[in-house]
N, C-alpha and C positions, 0 to 999 in steps of 0.2 A: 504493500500500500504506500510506504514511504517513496518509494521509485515514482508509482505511478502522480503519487501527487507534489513529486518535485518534477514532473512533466506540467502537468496542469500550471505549475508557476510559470516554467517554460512558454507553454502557451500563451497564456494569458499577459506576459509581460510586453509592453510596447516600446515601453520608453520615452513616449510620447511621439511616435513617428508616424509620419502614413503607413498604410498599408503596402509593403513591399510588390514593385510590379514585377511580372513573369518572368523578364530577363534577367532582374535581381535575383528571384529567387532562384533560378539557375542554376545561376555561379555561386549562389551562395551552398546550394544541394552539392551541385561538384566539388563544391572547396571541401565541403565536411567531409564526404565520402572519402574522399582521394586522403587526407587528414585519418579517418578513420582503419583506413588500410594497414596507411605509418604506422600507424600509436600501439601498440603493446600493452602498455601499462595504463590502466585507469587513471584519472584524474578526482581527487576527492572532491565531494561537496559535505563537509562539513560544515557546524557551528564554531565559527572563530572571528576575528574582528573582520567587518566585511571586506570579501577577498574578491577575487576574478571566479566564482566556485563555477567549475568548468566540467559537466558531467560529457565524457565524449560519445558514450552511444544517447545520452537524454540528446545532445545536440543533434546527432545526425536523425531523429527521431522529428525533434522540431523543424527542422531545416527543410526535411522530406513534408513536411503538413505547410510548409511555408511561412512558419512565423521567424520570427528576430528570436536568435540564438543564441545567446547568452544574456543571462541575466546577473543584474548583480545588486544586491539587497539584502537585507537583517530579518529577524523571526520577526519586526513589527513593520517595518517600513520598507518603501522602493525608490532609492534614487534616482534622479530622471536628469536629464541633461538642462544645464537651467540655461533662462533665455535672457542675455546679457541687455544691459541697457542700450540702450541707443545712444552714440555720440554723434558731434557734429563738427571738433576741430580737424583742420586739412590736416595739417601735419600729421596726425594717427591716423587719417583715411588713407592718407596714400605711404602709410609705413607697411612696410609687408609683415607678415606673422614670422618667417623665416629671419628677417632682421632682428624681430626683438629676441626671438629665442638666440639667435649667435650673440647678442650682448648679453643676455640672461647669463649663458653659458661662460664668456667670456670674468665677467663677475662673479660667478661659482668656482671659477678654476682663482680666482684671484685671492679670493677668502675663505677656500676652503679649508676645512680644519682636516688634518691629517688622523686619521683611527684605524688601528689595529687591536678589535679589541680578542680575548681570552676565548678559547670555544665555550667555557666555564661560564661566562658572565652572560650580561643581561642589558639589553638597551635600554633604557628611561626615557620617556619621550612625555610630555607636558603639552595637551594641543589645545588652544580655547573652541569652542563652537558657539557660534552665536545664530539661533533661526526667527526666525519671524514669520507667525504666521499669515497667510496671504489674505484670509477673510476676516482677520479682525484687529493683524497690526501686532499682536501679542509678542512681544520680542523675550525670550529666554536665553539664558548662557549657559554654556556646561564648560568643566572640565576633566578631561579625560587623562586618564594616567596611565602608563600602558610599561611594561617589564616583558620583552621578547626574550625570551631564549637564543643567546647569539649561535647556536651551533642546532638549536632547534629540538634538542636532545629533551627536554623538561619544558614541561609546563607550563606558558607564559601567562601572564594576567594581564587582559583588556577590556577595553571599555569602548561605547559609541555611546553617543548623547548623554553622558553619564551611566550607563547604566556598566557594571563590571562581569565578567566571567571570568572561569579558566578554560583555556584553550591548550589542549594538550597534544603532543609534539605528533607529528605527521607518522599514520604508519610506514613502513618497508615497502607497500606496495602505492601508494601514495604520491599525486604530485602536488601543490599549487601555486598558485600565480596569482598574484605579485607573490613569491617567495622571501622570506624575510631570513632565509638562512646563511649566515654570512659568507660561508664557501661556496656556495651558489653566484649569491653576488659577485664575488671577487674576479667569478670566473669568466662573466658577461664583458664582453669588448668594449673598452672606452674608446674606438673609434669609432663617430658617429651611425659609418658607410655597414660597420661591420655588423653594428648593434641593430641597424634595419633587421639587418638578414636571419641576425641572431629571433629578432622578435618574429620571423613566421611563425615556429614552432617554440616558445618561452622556453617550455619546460625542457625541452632537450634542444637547445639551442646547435644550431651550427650556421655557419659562415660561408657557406660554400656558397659562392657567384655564380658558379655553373647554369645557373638556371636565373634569369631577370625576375622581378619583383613584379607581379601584372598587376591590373588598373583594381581586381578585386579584392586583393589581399589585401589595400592601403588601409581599409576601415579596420579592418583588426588589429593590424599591425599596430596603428594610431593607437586603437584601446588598451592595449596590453604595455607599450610605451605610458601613457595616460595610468593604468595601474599602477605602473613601477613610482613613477613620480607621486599618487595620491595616496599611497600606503604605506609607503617604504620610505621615513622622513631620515634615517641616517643610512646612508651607501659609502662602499670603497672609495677611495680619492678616484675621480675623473666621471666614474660611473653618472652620476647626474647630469655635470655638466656634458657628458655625449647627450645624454637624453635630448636634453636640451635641444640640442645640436640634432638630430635625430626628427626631430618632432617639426624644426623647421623645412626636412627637402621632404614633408610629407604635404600632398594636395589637400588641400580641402580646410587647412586651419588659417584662421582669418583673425583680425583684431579690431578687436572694439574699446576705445577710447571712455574716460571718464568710469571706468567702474570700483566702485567703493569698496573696500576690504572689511575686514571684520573690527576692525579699529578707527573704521572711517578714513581710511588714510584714499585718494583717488588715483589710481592707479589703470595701466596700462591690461586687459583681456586678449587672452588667446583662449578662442573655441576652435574647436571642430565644426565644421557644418554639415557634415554629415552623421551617420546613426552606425552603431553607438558611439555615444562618447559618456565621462564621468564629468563634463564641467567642465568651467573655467579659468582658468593658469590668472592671476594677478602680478603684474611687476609693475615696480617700481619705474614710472615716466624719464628719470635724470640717472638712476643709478644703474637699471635693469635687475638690480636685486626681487628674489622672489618674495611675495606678500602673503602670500594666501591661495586658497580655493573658492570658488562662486558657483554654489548648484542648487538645485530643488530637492525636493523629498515627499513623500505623500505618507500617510496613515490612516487605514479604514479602509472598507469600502462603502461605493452607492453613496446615499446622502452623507454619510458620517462619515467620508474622505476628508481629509485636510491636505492643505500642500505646504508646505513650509520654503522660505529663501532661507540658505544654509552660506554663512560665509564661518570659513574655519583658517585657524595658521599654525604654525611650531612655535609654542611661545618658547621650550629650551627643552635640551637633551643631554644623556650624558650615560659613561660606561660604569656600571655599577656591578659589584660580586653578587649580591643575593635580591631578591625578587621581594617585593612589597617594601624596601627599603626607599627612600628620598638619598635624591645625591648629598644633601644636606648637611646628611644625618649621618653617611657614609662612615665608621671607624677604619 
C-alpha cells in the first residue's frame, strides 16, 4: 500500500505547471526508460529533511501515465516553484542569468572557507525561514537546527519549518540526492563543464563526453544542480562555486530584479523557467554574494489548502564532534 500511495503522490503532484504536451511527455517516457535500464540499485524514498526522494521504477511508472516525475515534499506540505516579483530596472533586464551566477561563483571561490571535516563529526547548520501566508499576510519565523552525519554512518537530526526528527543513515542498498555524504561530495567535479555531465545520472555520477547533453535532459539536470545548492548548505572547496558556474550555461534560467530576501535585504533572482524547478537563487546586486532562497509551499487540501511565500538563508554553520551539541557550547 505504501508503494502504491507514494505513486498516487507521484500522480497527483504538478508543481504548478501545465499539463505536459505529447512530445514532452515522450522524451520524458524515453529519458526514464533508457534511465531505468542503467540503474541497478534503487533509489530510496525515505522520511529525512526534504531530499530529491527519487523512487526509479514509481518514476518510470508516472512518466508512462504522463504526469511530472519527480516530486519533492514533506509528510505535511509540497513545495512549488515560486513566482518571482516582477522588476522593471534595465540594467537587471538585460543582465543574463549566466553572468550573475559566474560572479556568484566568482565571490564563492573568493570567500570561501576551506573544510575538511572528520568522517566522525557532524555538520551544524542554523537556517532562519521566514513564510507568509498568501490569504491572510500571517508572517511566521522558524529556526531550524540540523547535525548531519559527515560520513552519513549515524543518525543525523533535522528539522523543516521547525519541526525536528531523526533521520537515520542510508541503507547498503540505498541512494539519494542531494547527498549530504561528504565522500560523495568531495568526489563531484568542481569543473563547471564536468559537473553538467556528472548531474545526468547524480547518484552514480560520470563524466564521460562521449555522448552530448540533449535539449531534454536540461530540466533535470537544472533540478538536481538546484538540489545540491538548496540542501547541501556546507560543500568541499570549489564544489559550489562550479554549481554556480554550472547553473549558468544551462537554458532556460532567467533573472529577475528587485527580489527581497528573508531579511528584507533586495537583491538580484535567478529562476528556472521551466518545470521543475525548487525556486529562487537571491544574490547580492554589488557583491554577487548568495542571500537566500524565494519559493512557495502549500498545506491541505480543497478548500483548507494554504500557500505560503517561503524566503529562507544560512544564518551560520560549523564542524562539531557530537550531535544535539551548539558550536557554542563545543568542549
Amino acid at each position: 500500500m505504501r508503494d502504491i500511495d507514494e505513486l498516487r503522490e507521484l500522480r497527483d503532484f504538478d508543481a504548478g505547471a501545465p499539463p505536459l504536451d505529447e512530445r514532452t511527455r515522450a522524451r520524458v517516457r524515453a529519458r526514464l526508460l533508457r534511465a531505468a535500464q542503467k540503474e541497478a540499485t534503487p533509489v530510496a524514498v525515505r522520511r529525512r529533511r526534504p531530499v530529491l526522494r527519487i523512487a526509479l521504477t514509481g518514476l518510470v511508472a508516472a512518466a508512462v501515465a504522463g504526469t511530472v516525475v519527480v516530486a519533492v515534499h514533506d509528510d505535511e506540505s509540497t513545495r512549488r516553484v515560486a513566482t518571482p516579483p516582477a522588476g522593471s530596472a534595465p540594467a537587471m533586464r538585460n543582465m543574463s542569468a549566466r553572468t550573475v551566477l559566474t560572479k556568484a561563483a566568482a565571490y564563492q571561490r573568493a570567500h570561501e572557507r576551506q573544510v575538511a571535516p572528520r568522517a566522525d563529526q557532524y555538520i551544524y547548520t542554523r537556517e532562519i525561514i521566514k513564510e507568509t501566508e498568501v490569504g491572510t499576510g500571517v508572517t511566521r519565523s522558524y529556526v531550524d537546527e540540523n547535525w548531519v552525519s559527515v560520513d552519513q554512518s549515524k543518525p543525523s537530526w533535522v528539522m523543516e519549518i521547525g519541526k525536528g526528527w531523526w533521520s537515520p543513515p542510508p541503507k547498503k542498498n540505498e541512494s539519494v540526492w542531494p547527498t549530504q555524504d561528504w565522500s560523495r561530495l568531495s568526489k563531484l567535479p568542481t569543473d563547471p563543464d564536468k559537473l553538467l555531465l556528472a548531474m545526468r545520472n547524480p547518484t552514480h555520477p560520470s563524466t564521460d563526453d562521449s555522448t552530448p547533453i540533449t535539449d531534454d535532459a536540461w530540466p533535470m539536470i537544472n533540478f538536481f544542480l538546484e538540489g545540491l545548492l538548496y540542501r547541501v548548505p556546507v560543500m568541499p572547496p570549489g564544489l559550489r562555486a562550479a554549481a554556480y558556474e554550472a547553473l549558468g550555461k544551462i537554458p532556460g534560467n532567467m533573472v529577475t530584479p528587485h527580489v527581497k530576501d528573508a531579511r528584507g535585504r533586495v537583491g538580484i533572482g535567478v529562476t528556472y523557467s521551466g518545470r521543475p524547478s525548487l525556486g529562487t537563487m537571491i544574490f547580492d546586486p554589488k557583491t554577487y554574494a548568495f542571500l537566500g532562497f524565494r519559493n512557495t509551499r502549500t498545506s491541505g487540501d480543497g478548500k483548507a489548502m494554504k500557500t505560503y511565500i517561503q524566503l529562507s538563508y544560512l544564518d551560520s554553520w560549523a564542524i562539531v564532534d557530537k550531535v544535539k551539541v551548539r558550536p557554542s557550547t563545543e568542549s
